[in-house]
C-alpha positions in Angstrom: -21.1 -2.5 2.7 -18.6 -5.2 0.9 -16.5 -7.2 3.6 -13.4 -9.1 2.9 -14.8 -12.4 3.1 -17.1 -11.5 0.3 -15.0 -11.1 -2.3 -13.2 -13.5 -5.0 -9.9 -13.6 -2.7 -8.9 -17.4 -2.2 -12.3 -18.4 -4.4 -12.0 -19.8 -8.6 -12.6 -16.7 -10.6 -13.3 -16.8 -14.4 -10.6 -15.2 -16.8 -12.8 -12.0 -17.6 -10.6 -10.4 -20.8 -13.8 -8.1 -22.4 -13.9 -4.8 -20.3 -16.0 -4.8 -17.0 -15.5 -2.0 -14.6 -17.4 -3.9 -12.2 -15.0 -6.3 -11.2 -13.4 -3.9 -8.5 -14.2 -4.7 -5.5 -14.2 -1.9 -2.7 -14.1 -2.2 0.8 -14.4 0.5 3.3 -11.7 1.4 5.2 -13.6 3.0 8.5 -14.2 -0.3 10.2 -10.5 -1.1 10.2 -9.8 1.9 11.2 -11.8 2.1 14.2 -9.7 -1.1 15.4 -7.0 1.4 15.7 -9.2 4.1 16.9 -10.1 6.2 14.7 -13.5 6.8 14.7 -14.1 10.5 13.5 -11.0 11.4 11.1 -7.2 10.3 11.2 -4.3 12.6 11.9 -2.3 11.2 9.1 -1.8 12.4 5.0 -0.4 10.6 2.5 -1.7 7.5 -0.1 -1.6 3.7 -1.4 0.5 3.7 -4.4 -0.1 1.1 -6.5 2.3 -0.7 -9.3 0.3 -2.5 -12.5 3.0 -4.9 -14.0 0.5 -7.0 -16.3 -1.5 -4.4 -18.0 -2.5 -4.7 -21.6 -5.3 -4.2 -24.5 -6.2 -3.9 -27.8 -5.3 -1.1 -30.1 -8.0 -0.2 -32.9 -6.9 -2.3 -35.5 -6.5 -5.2 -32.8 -2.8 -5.5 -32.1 -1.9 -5.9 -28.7 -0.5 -2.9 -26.6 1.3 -3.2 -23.1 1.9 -0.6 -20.3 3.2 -0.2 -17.0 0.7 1.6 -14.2 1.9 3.7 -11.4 -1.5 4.3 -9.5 -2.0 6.6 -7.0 -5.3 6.4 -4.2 -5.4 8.7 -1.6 -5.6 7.7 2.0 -8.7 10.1 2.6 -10.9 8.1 0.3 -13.2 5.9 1.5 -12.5 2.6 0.4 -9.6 0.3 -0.9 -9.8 -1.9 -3.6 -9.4 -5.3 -2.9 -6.2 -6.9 -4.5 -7.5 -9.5 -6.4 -10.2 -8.0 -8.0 -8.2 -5.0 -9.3 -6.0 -7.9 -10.8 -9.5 -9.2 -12.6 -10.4 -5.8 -13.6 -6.9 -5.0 -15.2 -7.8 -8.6 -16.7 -10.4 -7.3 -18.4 -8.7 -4.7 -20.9 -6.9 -7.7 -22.1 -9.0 -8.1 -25.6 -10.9 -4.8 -25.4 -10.2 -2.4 -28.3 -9.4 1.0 -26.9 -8.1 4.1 -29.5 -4.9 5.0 -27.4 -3.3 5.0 -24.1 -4.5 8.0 -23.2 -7.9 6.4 -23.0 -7.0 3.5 -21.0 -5.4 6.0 -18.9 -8.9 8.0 -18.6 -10.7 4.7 -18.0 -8.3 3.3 -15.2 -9.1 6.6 -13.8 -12.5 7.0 -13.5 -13.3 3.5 -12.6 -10.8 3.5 -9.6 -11.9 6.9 -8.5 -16.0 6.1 -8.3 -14.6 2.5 -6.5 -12.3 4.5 -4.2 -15.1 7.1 -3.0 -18.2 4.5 -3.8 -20.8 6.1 -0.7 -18.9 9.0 -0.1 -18.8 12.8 -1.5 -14.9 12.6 -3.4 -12.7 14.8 -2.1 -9.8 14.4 -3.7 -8.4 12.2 -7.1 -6.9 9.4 -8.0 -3.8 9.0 -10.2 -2.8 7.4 -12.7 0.4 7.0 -14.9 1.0 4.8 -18.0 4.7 3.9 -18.8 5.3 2.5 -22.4 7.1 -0.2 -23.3 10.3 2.5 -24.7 10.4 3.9 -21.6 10.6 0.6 -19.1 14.4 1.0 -18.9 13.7 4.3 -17.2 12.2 2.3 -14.1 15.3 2.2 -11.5 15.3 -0.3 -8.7 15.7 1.7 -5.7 16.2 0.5 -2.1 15.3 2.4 1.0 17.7 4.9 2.7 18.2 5.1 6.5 19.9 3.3 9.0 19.0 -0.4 8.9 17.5 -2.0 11.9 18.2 -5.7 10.6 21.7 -5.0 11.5 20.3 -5.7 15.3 21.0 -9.1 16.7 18.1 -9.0 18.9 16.0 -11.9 20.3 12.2 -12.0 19.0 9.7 -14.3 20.6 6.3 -12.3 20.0 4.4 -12.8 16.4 1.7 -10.7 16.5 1.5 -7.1 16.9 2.8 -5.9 20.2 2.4 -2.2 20.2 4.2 -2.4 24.3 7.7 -3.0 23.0 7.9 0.3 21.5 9.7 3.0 23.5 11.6 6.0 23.1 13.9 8.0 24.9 11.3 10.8 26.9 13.2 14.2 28.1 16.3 13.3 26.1 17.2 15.7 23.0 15.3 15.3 20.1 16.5 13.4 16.5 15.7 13.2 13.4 16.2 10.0 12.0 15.0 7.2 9.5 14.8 3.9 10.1 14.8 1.0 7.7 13.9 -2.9 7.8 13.3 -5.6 5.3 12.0 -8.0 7.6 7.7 -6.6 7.9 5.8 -10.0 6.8 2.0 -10.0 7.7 -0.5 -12.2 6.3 -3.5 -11.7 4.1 -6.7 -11.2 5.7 -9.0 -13.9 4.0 -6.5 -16.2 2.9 -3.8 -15.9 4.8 -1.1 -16.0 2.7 2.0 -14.2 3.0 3.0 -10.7 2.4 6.5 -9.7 2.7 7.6 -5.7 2.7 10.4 -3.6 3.6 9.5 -0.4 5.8 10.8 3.0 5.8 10.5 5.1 9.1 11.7 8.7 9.3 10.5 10.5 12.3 11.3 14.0 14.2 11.4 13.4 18.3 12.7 11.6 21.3 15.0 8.8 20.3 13.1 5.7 19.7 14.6 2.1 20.7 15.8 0.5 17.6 15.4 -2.8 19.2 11.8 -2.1 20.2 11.0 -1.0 16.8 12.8 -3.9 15.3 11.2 -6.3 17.4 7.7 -4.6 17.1 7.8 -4.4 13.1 8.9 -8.7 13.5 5.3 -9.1 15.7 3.3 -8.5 12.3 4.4 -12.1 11.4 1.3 -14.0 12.2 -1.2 -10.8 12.0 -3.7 -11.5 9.3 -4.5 -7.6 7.2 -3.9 -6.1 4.6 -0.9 -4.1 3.8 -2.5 -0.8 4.0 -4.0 -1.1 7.2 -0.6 -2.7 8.4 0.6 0.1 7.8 -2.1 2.8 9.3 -1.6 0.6 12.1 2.4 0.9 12.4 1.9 4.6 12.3 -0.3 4.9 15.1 1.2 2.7 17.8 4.5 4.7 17.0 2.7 7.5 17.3 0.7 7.1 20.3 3.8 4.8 22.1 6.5 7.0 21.3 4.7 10.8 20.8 7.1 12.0 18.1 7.1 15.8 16.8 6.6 14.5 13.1 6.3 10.5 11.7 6.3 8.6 8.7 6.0 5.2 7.6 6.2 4.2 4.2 5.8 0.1 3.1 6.7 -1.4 0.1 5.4 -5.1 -0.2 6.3 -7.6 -2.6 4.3 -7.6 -6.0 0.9 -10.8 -6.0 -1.1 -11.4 -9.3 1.5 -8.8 -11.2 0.3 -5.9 -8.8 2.5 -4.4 -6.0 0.4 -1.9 -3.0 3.2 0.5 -1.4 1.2 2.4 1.2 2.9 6.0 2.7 1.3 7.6 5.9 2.7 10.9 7.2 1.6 13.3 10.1 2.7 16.5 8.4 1.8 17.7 5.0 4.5 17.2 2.4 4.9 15.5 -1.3 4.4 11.3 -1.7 7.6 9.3 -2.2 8.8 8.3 -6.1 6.7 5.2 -6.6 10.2 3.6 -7.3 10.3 -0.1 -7.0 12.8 -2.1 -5.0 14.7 -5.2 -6.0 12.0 -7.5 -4.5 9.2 -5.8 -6.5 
């Protein structure tokens, strides 16, 4: 099993630009999750949605093409791809000849979908969407609805994830709600550089402390992991602190090495968010 430490994150790579689906790097996502405790399934939906912002290739005759990627890996499969080495892989179209788009698009695909479910039986697919150069106006910058929590002038003093200052009010009439702040930084796992996201929570339950939440989503300053387990994380001290009817929590984190990770976790069955970028993206 691959482990964070082992791959090229915060280590010289060589600029690979002749295609190599190798270069993806997988790494399970159970042992993570059993941190959190979940050991046999997770009560959540939803996916990592990836933006490509530095894809290119070679057309048959050798001129260069460019595209956008919007890429879409489900939350049940049983890895993630390491950051860096997705950035190496898309590295590698960069002066390979391919016929069209559409088989970019059909590569992309199969290579993240065997890395995605590497030791496992798939059960479900990956996505994928190119966006040509003609149609890049057609990308909006879109920031998050919902009452902002950074609008609180609350006192924080705790830097890592503190799970106990979330609360809500128990036997008082139900809401539904969303919450927004721009203020979620964590740090990488293996290098420990920074990561900075805004967060999206919409939930269905007793009212929950907006200066709890505020300060709980500020304790992910020091914590060193990556954004989508961040996130799974989020969702389940919200969930298990605060017992809501329904929950969601969807991330967007800056774009590193031309690639952005937006993850979305939901208790309840429903369709993923537009993978719409926001003005820090």
């Amino acid at each position: 099993m691959n482990t964070p430490e082992q791959s090229q994150l915060g280590k010289r790579s060589a600029y690979v630009d002749q295609y190599d689906a190798a270069l993806l790097f997988p790494i399970a996502r159970a042992p993570k999750r059993a941190e959190i405790g979940l050991t046999a399934g997770v009560p959540f939906f939803g996916a990592d949605m990836w933006t490509a912002f530095e894809l290119g290739w070679l057309g048959p005759r050798g001129k260069p093409q460019v595209a956008l990627a919007h890429i879409t890996v489900p939350c049940e499969s049983a890895n993630i791809i390491e950051s860096k080495s997705f950035k190496l892989y898309l590295n590698s179209f960069n002066n390979t000849r391919f016929a069209d788009a559409a088989e970019v698009q059909a590569r992309l695909r199969a290579d993240i979908q065997e890395a995605v479910w590497r030791g496992a039986t798939p059960q479900s697919s990956v996505g994928v969407k190119l966006i040509a150069p003609e149609l890049f106006d057609r990308e909006p910058i879109y920031e998050f609805d919902g009452l902002n929590l950074d609008r609180l002038d609350v006192e924080c003093s705790r830097y890592t994830p503190a799970p106990e200052l979330l609360r809500a009010g128990v036997g008082e009439a139900p809401v539904t709600e969303v919450l927004v702040s721009h203020l979620l930084k964590s740090n990488c796992l293996v290098t420990g550089q920074p990561d900075w996201g805004s967060v999206q929570i919409g939930y269905t339950g007793a009212p929950i402390d907006e200066e709890g939440l505020l300060q709980y989503l500020v304790s992910f300053r020091n914590h060193h992991e990556f954004h989508e387990q961040c996130v799974e994380r989020i969702f389940m001290d919200i969930w298990r602190r605060c017992q809501p009817l329904k929950l969601w929590v969807y991330a967007r984190y800056t774009r590193r090495g031309g690639l952005d990770i937006n993850p979305y976790r939901t208790s309840h069955p429903q369709a993923l968010p537009a993978n719409t970028r926001n003005a820090r993206q």
